[in-house]
Backbone as ProteinMPNN parsed JSONL, in Angstrom:
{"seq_chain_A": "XXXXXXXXXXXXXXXXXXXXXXXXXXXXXXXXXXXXXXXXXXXXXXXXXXXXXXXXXXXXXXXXXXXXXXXXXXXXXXXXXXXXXXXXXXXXXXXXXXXXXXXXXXXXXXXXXXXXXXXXXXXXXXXXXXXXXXXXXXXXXXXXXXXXXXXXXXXXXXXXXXXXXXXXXXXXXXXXXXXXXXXXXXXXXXXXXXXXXXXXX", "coords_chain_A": {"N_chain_A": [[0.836, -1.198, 0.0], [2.239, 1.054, 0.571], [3.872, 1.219, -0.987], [2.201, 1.543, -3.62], [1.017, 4.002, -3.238], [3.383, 5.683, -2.906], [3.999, 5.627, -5.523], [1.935, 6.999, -6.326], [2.221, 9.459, -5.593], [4.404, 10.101, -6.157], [4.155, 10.493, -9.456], [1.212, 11.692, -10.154], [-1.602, 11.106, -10.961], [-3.805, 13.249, -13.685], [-6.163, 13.929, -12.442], [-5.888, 13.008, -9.87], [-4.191, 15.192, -9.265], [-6.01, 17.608, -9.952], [-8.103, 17.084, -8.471], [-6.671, 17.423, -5.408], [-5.778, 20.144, -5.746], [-8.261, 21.678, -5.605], [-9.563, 20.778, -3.511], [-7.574, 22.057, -2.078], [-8.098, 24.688, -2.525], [-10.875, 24.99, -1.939], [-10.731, 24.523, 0.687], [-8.948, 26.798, 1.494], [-10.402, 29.098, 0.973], [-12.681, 28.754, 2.508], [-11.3, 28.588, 5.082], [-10.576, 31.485, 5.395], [-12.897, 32.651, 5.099], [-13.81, 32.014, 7.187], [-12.029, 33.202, 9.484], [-12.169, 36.201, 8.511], [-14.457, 36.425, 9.557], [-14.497, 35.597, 11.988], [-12.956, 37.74, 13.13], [-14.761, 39.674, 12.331], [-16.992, 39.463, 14.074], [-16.056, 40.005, 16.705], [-14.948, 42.477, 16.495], [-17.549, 43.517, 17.233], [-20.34, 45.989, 18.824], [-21.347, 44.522, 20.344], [-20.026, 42.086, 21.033], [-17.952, 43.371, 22.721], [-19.254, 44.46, 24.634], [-19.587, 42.283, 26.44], [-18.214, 41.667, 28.73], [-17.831, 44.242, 29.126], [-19.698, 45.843, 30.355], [-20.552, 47.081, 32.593], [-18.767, 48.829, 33.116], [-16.744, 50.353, 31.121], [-19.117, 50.744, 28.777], [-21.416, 51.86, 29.918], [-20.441, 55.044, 30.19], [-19.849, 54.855, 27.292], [-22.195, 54.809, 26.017], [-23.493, 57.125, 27.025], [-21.868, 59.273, 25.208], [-21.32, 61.444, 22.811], [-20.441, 60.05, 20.539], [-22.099, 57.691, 20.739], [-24.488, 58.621, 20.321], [-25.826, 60.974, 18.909], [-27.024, 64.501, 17.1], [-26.54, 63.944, 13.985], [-26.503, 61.228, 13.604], [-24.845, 59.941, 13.061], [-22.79, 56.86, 14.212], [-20.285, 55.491, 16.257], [-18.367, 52.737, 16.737], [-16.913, 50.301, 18.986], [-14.698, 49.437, 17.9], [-14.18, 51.005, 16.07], [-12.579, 52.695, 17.034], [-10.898, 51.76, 18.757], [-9.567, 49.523, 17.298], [-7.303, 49.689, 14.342], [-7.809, 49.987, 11.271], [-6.089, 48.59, 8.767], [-4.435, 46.263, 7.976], [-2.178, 44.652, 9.218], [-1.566, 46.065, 11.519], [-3.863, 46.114, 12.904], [-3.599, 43.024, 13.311], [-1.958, 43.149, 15.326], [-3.126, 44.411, 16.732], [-5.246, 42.519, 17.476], [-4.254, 40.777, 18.73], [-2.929, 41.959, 20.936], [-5.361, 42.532, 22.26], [-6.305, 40.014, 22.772], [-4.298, 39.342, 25.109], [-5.656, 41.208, 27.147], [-8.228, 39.669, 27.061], [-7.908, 37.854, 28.36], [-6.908, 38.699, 30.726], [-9.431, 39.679, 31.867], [-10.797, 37.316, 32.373], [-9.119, 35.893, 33.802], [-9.382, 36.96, 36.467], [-8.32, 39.885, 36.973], [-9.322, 42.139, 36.296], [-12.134, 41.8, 36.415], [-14.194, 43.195, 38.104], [-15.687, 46.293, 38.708], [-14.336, 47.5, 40.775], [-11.548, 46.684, 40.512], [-11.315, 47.221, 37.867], [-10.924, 50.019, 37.46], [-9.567, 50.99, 39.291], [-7.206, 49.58, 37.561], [-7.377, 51.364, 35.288], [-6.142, 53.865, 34.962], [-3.605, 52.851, 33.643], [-4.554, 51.408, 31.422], [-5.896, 53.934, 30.024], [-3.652, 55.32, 29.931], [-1.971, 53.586, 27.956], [-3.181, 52.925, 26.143], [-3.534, 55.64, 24.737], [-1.475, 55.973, 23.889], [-0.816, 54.61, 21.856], [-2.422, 55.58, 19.989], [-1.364, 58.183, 20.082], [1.278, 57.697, 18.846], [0.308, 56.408, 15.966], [-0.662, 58.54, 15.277], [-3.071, 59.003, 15.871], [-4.628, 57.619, 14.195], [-7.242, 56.118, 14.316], [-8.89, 58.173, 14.731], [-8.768, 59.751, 12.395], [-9.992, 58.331, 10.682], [-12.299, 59.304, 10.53], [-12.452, 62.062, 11.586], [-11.047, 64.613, 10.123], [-8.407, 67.134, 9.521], [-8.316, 68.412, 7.04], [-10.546, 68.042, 6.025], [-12.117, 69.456, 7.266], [-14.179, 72.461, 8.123], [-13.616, 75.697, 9.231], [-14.916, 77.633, 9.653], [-17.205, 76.6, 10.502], [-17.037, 75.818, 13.302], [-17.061, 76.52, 17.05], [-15.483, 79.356, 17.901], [-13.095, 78.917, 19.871], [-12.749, 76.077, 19.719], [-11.977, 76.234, 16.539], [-9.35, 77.717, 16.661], [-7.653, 76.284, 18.162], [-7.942, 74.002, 16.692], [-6.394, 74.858, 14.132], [-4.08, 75.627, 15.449], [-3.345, 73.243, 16.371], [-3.045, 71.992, 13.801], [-1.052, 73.295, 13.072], [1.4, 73.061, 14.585], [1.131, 70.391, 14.017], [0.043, 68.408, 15.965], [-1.892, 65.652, 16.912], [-4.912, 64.113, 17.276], [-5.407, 63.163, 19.898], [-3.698, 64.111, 21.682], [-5.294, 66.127, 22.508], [-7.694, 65.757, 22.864], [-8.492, 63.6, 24.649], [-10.172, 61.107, 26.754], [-12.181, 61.06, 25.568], [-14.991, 59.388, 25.194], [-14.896, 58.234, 27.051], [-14.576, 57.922, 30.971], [-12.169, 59.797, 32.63], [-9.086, 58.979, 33.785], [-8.75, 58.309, 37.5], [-5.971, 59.721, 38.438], [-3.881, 61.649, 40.266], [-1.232, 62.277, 38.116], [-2.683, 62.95, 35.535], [-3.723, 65.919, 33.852], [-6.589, 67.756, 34.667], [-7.111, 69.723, 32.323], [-6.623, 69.1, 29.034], [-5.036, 70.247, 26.927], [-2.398, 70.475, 24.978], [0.652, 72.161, 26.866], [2.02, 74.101, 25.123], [0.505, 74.561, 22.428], [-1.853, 75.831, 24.463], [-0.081, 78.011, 25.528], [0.109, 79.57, 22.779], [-2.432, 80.292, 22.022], [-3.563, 81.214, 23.768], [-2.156, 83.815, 23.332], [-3.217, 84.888, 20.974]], "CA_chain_A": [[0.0, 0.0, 0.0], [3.025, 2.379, 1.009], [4.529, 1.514, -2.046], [1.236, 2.25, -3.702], [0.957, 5.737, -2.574], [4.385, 6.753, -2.854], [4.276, 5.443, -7.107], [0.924, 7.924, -7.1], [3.137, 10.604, -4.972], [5.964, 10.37, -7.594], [3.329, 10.478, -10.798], [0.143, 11.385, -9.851], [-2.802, 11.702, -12.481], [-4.055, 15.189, -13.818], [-7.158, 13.883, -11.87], [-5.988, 13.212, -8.481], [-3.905, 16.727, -9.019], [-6.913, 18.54, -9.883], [-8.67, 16.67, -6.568], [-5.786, 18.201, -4.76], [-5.911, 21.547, -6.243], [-9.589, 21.845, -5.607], [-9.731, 20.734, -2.243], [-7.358, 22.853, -1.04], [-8.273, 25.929, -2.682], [-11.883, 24.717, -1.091], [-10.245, 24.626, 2.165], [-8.572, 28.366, 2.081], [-11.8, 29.761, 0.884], [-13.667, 28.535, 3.836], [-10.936, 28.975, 6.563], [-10.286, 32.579, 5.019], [-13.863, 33.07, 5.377], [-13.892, 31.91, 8.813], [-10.79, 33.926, 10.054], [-13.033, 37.299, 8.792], [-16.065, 36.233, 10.066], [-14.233, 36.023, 13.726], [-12.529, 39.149, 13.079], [-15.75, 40.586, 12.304], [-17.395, 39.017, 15.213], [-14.89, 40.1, 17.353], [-15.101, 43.805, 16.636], [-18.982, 44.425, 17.543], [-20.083, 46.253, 20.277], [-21.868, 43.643, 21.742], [-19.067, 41.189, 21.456], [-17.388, 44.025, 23.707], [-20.3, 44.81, 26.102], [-20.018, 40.846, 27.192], [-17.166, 42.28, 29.261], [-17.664, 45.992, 29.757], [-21.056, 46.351, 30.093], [-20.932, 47.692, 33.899], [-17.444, 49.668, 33.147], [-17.265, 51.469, 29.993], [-20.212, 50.811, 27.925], [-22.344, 53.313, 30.036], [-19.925, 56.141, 29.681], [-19.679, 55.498, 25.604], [-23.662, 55.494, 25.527], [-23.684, 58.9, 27.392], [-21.074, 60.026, 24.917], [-21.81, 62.019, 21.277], [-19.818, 58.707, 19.514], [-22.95, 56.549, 20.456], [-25.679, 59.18, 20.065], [-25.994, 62.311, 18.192], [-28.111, 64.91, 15.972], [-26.388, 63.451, 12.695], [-26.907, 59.19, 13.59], [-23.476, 58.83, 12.625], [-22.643, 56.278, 15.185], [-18.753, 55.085, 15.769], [-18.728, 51.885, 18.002], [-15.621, 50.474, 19.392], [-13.824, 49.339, 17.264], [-13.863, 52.162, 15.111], [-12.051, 53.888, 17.621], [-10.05, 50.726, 19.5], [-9.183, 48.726, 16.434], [-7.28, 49.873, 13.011], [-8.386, 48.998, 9.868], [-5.064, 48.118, 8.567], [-4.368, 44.652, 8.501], [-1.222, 44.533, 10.021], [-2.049, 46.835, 12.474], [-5.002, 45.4, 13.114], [-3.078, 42.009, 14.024], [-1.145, 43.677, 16.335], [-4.13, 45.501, 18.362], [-6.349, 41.62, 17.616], [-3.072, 39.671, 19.651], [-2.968, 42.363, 22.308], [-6.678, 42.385, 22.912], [-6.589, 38.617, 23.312], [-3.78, 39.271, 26.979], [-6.735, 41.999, 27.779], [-9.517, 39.325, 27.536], [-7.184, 36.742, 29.705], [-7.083, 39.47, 31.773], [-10.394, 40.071, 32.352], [-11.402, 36.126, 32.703], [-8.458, 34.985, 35.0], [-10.048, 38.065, 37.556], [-7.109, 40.919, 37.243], [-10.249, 43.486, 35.741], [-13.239, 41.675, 36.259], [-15.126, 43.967, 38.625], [-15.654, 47.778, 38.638], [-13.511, 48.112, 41.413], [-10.427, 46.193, 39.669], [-10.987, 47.806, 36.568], [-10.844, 51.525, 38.211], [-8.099, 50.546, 39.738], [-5.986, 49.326, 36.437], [-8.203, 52.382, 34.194], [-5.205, 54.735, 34.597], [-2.293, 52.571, 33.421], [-4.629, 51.169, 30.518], [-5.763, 54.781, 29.432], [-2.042, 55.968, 29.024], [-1.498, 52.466, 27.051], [-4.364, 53.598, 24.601], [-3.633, 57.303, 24.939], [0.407, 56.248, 23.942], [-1.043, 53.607, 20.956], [-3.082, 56.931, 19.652], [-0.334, 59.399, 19.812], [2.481, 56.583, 18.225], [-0.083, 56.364, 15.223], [-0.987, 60.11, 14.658], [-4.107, 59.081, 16.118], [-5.369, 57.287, 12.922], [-8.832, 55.573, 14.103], [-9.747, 58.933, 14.903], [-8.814, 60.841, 11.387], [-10.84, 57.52, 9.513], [-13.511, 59.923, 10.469], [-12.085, 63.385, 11.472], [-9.954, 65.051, 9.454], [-7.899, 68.729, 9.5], [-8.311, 68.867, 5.436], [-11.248, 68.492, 5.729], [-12.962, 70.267, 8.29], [-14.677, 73.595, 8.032], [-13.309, 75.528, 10.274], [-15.764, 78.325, 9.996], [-18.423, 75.638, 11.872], [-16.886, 75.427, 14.311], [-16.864, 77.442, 17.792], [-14.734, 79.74, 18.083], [-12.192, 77.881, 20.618], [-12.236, 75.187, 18.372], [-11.316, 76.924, 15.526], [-8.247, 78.486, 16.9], [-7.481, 74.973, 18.828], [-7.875, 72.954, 15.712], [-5.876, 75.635, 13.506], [-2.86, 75.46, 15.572], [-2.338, 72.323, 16.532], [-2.268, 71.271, 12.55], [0.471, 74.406, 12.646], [2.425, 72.708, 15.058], [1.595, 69.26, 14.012], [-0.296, 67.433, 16.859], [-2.561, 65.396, 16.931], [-6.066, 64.118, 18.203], [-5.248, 62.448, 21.802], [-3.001, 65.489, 22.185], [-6.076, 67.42, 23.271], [-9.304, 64.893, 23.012], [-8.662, 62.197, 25.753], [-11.607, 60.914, 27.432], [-13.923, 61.832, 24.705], [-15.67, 58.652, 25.304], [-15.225, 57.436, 28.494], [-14.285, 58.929, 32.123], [-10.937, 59.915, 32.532], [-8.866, 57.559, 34.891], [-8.439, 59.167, 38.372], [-5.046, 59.769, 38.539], [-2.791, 62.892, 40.128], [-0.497, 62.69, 37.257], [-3.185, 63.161, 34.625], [-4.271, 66.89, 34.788], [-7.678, 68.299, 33.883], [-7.318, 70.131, 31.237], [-5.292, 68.169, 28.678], [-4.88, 71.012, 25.889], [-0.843, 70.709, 25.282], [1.317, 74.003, 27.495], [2.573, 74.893, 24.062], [-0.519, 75.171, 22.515], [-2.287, 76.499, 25.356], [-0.107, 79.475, 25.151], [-0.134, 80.138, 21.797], [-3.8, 80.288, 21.532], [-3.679, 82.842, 24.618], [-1.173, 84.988, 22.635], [-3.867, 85.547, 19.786]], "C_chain_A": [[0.885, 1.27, 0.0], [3.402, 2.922, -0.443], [3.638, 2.339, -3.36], [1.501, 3.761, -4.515], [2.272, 6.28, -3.468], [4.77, 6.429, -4.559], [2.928, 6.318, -7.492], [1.689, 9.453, -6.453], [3.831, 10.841, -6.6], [5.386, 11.061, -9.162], [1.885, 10.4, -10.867], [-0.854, 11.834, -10.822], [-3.344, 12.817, -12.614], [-5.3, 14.791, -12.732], [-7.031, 14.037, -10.38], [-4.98, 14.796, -8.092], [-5.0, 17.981, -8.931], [-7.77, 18.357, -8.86], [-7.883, 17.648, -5.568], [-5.785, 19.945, -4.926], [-6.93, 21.939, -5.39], [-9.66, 21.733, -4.062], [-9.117, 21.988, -1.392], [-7.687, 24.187, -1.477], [-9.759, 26.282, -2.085], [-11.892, 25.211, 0.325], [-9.767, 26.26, 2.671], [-9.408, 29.464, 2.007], [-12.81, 29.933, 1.979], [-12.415, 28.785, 5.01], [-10.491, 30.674, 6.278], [-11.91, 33.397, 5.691], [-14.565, 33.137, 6.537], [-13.167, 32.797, 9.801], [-11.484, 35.637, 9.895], [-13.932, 37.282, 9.875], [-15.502, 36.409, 11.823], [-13.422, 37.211, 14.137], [-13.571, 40.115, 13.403], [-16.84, 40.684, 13.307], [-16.963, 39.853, 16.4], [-14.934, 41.987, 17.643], [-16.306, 44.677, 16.644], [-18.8, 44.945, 19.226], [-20.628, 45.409, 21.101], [-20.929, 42.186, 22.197], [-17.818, 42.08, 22.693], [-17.876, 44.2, 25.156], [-19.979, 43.076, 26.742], [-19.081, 41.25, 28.284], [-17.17, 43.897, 29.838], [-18.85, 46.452, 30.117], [-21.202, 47.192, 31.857], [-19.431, 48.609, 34.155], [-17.531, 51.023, 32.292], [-18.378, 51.722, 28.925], [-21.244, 52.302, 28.352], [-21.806, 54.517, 29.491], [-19.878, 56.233, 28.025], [-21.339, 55.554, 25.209], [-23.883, 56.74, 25.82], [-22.976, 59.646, 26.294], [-21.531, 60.356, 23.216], [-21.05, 60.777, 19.819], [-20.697, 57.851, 19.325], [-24.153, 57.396, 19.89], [-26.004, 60.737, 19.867], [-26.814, 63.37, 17.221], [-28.009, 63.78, 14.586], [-26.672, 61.972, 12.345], [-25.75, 58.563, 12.834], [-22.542, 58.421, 14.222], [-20.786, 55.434, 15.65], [-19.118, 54.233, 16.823], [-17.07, 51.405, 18.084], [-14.767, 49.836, 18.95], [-13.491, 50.213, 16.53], [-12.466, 53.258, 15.787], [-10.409, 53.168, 18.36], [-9.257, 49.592, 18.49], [-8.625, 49.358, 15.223], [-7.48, 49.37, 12.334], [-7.456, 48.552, 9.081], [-4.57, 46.881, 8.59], [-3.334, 44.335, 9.614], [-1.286, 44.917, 11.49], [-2.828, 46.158, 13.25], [-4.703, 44.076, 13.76], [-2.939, 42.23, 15.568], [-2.656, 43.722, 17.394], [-4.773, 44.107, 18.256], [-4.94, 41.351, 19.211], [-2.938, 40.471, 21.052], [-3.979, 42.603, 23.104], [-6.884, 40.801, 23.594], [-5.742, 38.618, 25.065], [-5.203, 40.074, 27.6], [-7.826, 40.976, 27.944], [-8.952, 38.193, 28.478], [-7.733, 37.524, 30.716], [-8.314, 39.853, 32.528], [-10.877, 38.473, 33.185], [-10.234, 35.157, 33.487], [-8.717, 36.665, 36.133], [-9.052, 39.644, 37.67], [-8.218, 42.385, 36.928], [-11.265, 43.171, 35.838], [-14.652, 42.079, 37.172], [-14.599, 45.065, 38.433], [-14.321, 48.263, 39.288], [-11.861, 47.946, 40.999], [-9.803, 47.304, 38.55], [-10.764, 49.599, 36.963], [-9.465, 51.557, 38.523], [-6.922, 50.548, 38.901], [-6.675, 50.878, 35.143], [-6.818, 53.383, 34.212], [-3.948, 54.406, 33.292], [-3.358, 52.128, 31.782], [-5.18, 52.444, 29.867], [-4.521, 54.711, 28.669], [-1.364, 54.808, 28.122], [-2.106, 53.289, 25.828], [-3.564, 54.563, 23.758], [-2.05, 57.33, 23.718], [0.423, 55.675, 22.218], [-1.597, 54.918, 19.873], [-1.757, 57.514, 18.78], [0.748, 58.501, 18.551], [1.22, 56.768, 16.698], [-0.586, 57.163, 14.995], [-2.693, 59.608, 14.748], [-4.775, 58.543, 14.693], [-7.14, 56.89, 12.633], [-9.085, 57.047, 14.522], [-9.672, 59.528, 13.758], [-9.521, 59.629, 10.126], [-11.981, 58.543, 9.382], [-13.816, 61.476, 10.577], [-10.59, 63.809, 11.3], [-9.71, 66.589, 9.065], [-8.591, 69.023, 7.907], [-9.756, 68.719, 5.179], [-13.114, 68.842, 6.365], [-13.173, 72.187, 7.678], [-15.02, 74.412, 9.439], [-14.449, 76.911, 11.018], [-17.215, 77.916, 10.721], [-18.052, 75.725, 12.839], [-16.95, 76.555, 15.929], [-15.062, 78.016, 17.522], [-12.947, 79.33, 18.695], [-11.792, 76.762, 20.075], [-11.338, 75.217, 17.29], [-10.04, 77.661, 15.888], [-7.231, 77.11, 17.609], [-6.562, 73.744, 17.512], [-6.608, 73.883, 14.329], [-4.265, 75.504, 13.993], [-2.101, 74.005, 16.326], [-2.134, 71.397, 14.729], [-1.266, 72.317, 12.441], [1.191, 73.686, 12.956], [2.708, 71.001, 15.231], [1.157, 68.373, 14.844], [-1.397, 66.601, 16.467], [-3.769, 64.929, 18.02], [-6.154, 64.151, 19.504], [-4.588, 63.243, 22.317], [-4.252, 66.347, 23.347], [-7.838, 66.479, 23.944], [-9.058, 63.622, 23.795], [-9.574, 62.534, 26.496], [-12.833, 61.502, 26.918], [-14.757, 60.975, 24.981], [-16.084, 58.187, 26.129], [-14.525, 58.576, 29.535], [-13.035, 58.823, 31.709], [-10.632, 58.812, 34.038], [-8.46, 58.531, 35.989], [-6.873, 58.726, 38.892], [-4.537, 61.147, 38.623], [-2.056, 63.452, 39.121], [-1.363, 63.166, 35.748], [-4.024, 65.154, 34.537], [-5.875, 66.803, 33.833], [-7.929, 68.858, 32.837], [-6.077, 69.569, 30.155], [-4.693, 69.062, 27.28], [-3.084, 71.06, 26.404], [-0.184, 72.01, 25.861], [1.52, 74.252, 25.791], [1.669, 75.295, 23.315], [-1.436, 76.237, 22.808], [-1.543, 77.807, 25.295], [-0.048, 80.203, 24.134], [-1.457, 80.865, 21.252], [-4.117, 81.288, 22.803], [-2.467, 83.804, 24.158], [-2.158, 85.478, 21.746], [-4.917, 86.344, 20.139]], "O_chain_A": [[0.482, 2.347, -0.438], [3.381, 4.035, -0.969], [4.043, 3.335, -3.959], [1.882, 4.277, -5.566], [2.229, 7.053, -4.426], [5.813, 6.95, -4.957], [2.666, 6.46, -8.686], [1.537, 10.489, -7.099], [3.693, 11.501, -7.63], [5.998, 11.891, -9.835], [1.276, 9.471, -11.398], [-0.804, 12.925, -11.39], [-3.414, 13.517, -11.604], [-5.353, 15.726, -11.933], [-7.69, 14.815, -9.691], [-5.006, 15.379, -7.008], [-4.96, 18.964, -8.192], [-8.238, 19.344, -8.293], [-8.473, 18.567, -5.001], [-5.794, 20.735, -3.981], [-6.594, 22.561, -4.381], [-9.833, 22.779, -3.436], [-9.644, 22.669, -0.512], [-7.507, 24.998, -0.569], [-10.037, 27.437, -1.761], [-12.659, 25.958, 0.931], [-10.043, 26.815, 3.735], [-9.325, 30.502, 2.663], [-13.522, 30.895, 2.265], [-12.886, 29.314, 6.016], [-9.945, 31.121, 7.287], [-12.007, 34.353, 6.46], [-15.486, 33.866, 6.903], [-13.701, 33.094, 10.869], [-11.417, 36.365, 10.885], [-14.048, 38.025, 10.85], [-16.001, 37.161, 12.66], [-13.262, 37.579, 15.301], [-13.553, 41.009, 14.248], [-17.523, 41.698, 13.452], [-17.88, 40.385, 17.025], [-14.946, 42.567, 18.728], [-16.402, 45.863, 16.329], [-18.044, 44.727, 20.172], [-20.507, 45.424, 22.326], [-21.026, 41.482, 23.202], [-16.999, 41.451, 23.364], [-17.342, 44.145, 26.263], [-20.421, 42.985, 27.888], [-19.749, 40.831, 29.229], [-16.582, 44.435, 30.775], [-18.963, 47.676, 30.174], [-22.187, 47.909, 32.036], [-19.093, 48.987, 35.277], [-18.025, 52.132, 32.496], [-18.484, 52.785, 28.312], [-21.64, 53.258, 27.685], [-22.359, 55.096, 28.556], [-19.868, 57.318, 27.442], [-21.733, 56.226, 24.256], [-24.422, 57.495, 25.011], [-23.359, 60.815, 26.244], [-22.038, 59.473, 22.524], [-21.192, 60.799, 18.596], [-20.684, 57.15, 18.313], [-24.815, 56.875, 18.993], [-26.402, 61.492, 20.753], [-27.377, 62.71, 16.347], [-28.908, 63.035, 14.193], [-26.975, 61.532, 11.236], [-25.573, 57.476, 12.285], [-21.939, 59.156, 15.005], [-20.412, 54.679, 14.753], [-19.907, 54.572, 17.705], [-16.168, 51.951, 17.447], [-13.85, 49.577, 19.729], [-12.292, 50.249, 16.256], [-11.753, 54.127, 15.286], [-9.305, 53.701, 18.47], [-8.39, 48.865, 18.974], [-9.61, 49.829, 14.655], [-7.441, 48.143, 12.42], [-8.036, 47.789, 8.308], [-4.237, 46.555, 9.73], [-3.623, 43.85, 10.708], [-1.084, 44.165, 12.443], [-2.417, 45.621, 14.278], [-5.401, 43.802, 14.736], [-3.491, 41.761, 16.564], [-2.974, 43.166, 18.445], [-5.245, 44.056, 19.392], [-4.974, 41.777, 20.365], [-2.852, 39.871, 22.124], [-3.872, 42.844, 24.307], [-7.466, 40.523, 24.642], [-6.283, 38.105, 26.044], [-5.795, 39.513, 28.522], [-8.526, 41.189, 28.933], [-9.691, 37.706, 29.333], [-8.702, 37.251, 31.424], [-8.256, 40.294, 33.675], [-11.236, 38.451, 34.362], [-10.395, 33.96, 33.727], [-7.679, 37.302, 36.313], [-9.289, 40.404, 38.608], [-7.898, 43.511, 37.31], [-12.003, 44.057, 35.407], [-15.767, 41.566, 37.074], [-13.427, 45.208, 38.084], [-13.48, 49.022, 38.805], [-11.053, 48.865, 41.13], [-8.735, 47.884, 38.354], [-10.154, 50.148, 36.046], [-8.504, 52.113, 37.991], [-5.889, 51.169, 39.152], [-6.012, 51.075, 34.125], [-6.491, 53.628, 33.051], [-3.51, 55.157, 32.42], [-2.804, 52.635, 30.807], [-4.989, 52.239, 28.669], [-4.251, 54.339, 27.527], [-0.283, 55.05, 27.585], [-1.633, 54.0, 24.941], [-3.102, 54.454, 22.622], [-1.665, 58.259, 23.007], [1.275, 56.049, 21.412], [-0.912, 55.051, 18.858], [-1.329, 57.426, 17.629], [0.788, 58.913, 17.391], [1.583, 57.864, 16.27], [-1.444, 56.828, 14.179], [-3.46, 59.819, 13.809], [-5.543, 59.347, 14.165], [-7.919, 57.072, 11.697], [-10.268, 56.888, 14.824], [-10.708, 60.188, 13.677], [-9.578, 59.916, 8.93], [-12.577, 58.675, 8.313], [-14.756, 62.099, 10.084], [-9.531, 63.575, 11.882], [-10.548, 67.24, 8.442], [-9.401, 69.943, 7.791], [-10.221, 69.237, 4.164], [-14.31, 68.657, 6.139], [-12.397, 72.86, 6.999], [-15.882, 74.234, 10.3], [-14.722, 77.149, 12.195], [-18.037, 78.637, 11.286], [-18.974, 75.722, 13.655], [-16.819, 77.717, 15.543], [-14.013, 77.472, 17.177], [-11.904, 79.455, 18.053], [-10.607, 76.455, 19.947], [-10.32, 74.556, 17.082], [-9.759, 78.42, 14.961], [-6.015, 77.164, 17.428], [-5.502, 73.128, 17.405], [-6.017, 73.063, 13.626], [-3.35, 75.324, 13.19], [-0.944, 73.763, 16.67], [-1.348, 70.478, 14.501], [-0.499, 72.123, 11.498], [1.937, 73.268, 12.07], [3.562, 70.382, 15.866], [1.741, 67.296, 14.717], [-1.91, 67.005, 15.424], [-3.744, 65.198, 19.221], [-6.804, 64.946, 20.183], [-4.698, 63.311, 23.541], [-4.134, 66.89, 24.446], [-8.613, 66.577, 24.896], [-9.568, 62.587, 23.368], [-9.902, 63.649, 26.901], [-13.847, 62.056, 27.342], [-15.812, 61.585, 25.16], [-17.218, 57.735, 26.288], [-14.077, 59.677, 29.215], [-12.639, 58.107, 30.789], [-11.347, 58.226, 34.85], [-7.866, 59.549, 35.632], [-6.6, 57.719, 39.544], [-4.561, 61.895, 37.645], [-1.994, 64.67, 38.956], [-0.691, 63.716, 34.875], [-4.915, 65.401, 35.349], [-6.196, 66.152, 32.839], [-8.988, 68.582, 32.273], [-4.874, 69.609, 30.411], [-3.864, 68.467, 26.592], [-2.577, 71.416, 27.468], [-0.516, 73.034, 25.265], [0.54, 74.91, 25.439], [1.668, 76.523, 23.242], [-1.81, 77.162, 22.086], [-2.231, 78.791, 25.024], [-0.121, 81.424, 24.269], [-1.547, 81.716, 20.368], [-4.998, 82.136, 22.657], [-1.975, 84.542, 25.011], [-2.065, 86.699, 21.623], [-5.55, 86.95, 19.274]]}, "name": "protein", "num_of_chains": 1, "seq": "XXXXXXXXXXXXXXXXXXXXXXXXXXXXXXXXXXXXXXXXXXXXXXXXXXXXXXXXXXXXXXXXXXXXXXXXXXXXXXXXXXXXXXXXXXXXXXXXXXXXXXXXXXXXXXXXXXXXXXXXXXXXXXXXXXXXXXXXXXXXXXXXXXXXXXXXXXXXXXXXXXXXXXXXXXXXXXXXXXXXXXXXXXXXXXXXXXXXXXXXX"}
């Protein structure tokens, strides 16, 4: 039988090649289609809420990302995930230690997660800044904003930090959720350099 085999190995018929072919191009079709599908799974909000639903979920329903005049709605991946593939690896593989984390007990009550909310902000906050803030310019963008909408403060805000080059998380942390109570974090997070430029004008 070995021998068999290994005289259809050596010289195998266009038939059992095109079997072979077929199958496996069968096979990468469907585990390709599977590997989205839990991607895509993966990045709803209710595959998030199974986990956050008594942490951060409230704060992003209170917040103008879940519910607004316009009904353009950003959920969390839009904001927690890049669309990038690569990228996108990266942030799937480091979400998977975060859901350990939650289901061997290190975050899995309020009081836990309060507790660790500082150190995983400034993770975010650091992931943001390092990528010029990208999930936030999928949707807002300097080029092409109008800056005459905007308030006043805004408009002078948004004007000089594309002068000097910053970006989003520079000034917009905790748009969504609370801020983490921490001494070292201050209240107002508008950059000093900034900040005095925009009281010079």
């Amino acid at each position: 039988m070995l021998r068999r085999f290994w005289n259809w190995f050596r010289s195998p018929s266009k038939m059992a090649i095109g079997a072979v072919i077929l199958i496996s191009a069968l096979g990468g079709i469907f585990a390709w289609n599977g590997f989205n599908a839990g991607l895509a799974m993966t990045n709803t909000e209710e595959f998030c809420s199974d986990c956050h639903m008594n942490d951060v979920v409230p704060e992003y329903r209170a917040s103008a990302h879940y519910s607004n005049r316009s009904g353009v709605k950003a959920i969390c991946s839009d904001c927690h995930v890049p669309h990038e593939f690569f990228p996108k690896w990266k942030r799937k593989i480091i979400a998977a230690k975060e859901v350990y984390a939650h289901y061997t007990g290190k975050v899995d009550t309020i009081e836990k997660f309060e507790a660790h909310r500082g150190e995983m902000a400034e993770r975010e906050w650091a992931r943001l800044k390092a990528n010029d803030s990208q999930e936030c310019r999928n949707c807002h963008n300097f080029d092409d904003m109008d800056f005459t909408q905007q308030k006043d403060v805004a408009q002078q805000m948004h004007a000089l930090a594309q002068e000097h080059n910053k970006t989003c998380i520079d000034c917009h942390k905790g748009i969504a959720h609370n801020l983490p109570h921490m001494a070292e974090v201050q209240k107002n997070f508008i950059p000093d350099d900034l900040l005095k430029k925009s009281e010079e004008k």
